[in-house]
N, C-alpha and C positions, 0 to 999 in steps of 0.2 A: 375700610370697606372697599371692597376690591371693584373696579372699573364694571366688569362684568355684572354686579349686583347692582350696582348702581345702575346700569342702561336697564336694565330688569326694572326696577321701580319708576323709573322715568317712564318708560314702554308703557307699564302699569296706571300710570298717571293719564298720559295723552289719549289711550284707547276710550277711556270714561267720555273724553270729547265736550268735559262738564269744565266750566271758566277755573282756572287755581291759584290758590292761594299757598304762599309757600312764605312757613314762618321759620324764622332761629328760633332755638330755643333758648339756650340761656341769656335770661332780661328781656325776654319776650314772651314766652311761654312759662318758664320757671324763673321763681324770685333769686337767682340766686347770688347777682352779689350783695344780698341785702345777710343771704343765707351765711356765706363768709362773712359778711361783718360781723353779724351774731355770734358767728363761730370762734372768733378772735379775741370778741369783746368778750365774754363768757371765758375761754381758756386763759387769757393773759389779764382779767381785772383792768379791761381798757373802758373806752363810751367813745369809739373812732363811729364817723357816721359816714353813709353811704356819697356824701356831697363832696366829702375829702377825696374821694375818690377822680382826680383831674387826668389823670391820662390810662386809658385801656391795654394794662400791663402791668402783671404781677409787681415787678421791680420798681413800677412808683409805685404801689400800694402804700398807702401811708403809715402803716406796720413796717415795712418794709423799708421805706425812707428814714424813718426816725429810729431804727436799729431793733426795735420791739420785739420783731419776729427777722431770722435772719432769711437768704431769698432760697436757700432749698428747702427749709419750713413750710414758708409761705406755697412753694411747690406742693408739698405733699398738704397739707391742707386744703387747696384747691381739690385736689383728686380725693379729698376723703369727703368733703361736703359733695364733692360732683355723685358721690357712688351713694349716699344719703340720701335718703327721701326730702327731695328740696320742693319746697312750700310752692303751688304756682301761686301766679300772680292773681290778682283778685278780678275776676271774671275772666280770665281767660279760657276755664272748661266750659263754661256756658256758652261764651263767643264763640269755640271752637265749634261744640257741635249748631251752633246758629248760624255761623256759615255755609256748615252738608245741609243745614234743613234750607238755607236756601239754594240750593243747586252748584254749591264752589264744592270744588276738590279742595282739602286742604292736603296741603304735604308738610312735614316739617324738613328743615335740612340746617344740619348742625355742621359744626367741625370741631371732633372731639379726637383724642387721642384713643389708638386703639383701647389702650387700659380701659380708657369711661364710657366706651361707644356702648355695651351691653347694660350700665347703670342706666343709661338714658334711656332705652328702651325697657326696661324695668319699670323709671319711674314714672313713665306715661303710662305704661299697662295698669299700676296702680293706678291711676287716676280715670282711669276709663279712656284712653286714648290711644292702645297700645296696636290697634289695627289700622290707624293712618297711617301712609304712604309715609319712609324714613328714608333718607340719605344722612349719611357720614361722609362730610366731602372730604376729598384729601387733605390730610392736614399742613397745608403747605400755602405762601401765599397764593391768592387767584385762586386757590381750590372752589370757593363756593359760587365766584363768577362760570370754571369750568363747567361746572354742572348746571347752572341757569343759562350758560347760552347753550348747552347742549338741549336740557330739556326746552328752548327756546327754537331751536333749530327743527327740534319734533315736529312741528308745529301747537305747541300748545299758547292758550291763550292765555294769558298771565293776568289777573287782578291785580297781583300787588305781590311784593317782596319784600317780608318784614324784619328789622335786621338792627343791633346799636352798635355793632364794631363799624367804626371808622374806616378800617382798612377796607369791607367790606362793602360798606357805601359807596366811598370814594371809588371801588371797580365794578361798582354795577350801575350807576345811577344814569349813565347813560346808554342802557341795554335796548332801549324801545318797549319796556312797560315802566308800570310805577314801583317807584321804592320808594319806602315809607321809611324813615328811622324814627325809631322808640329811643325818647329822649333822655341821656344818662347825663351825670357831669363832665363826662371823659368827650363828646361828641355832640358837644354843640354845634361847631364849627365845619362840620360833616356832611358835602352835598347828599341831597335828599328831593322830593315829587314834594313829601308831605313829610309832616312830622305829629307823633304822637305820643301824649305820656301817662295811656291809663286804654283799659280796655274798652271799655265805654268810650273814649274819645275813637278805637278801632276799628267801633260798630259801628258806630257813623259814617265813618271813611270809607267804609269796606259797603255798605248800603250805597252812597254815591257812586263810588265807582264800581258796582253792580249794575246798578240804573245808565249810566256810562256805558259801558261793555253792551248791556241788551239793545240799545239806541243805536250804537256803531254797528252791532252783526244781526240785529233782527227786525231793524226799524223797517 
């Protein structure tokens, strides 16, 4: 997603003037490394489980470590379940739109490689989601900080930044809103505001720190 498309959807986002929310999506929005293991467990006659999964990175994938699957397999498996109709998480279409009904902008902002950026957008449109606000940050590191301090710099007001890569944590968490990490095996250890591991535990969060936001700019 080129620079220019990106300041377009930010632009997009700020003019609403509505609090936002800005989710990752994969293992926030979509199941999907649950979707990969299925995918694994199923091709190669395994039962590897999502807990095995200790560092956020193909190459320890536990396939991957114990020779099962060799690591440009493991590649292209990744991008065939990515372009797949991946399962979301359970309540996350409901929370999503329970957040517009209560006045957040949601945006989502991934970082996917060009190949999968038009599956992801596909597979939200399925799902009834395909007209919120999308960035594809660069795919590079700091990509997804780039674009939350720019849309940051907009002036928008941020509820929350929902997010389980590590790497991603660890450059936003102290931007001056909240980051939440959605809790995987791989990023326990991962600065974070908050942590959450289920969407129901997100609705709650995101209801406080609503209540929060209204008291700072409307009390």
């Amino acid at each position: 997603m080129r620079w220019h498309d990106i300041e377009v959807v930010l632009d997009s986002v700020v003019i609403t003037k509505r609090p936002i929310v800005v989710l990752d999506l994969d293992d926030v929005v979509f199941d999907t490394m649950q979707a990969i293991v299925n995918y694994v467990n199923k091709t190669y006659g395994k039962n590897y489980s999502i807990n095995e999964a200790r560092r956020w990175s193909i190459a320890y994938a536990p396939w991957v470590k114990d020779g099962t699957v060799p690591f440009h397999e493991a590649v292209q498996i990744f991008r065939k379940v990515a372009k797949a109709m991946i399962p979301l998480r359970k309540g996350a279409q409901e929370g999503i739109f329970y957040m517009q009904e209560q006045g957040a902008q949601v945006m989502f902002l991934t970082k996917r490689t060009i190949y999968i950026e038009e599956a992801a957008k596909k597979n939200l449109a399925l799902y009834g989601l395909g007209d919120f606000p999308f960035v594809n940050a660069p795919f590079e590191r700091g990509g997804k900080e780039r674009v939350l301090r720019r849309l940051y710099m907009k002036g928008a007001r941020i509820v929350m930044f929902v997010d389980d890569s590590p790497h991603n944590l660890e450059e936003t968490h102290r931007m001056g809103f909240p980051v939440v990490r959605w809790d995987m095996p791989y990023n326990k250890m991962a600065p974070c505001d908050f942590s959450v591991s289920s969407w129901r535990e997100l609705i709650i969060l995101f209801e406080y720190l609503m209540n929060k936001y209204h008291r700072l700019f409307f009390a």
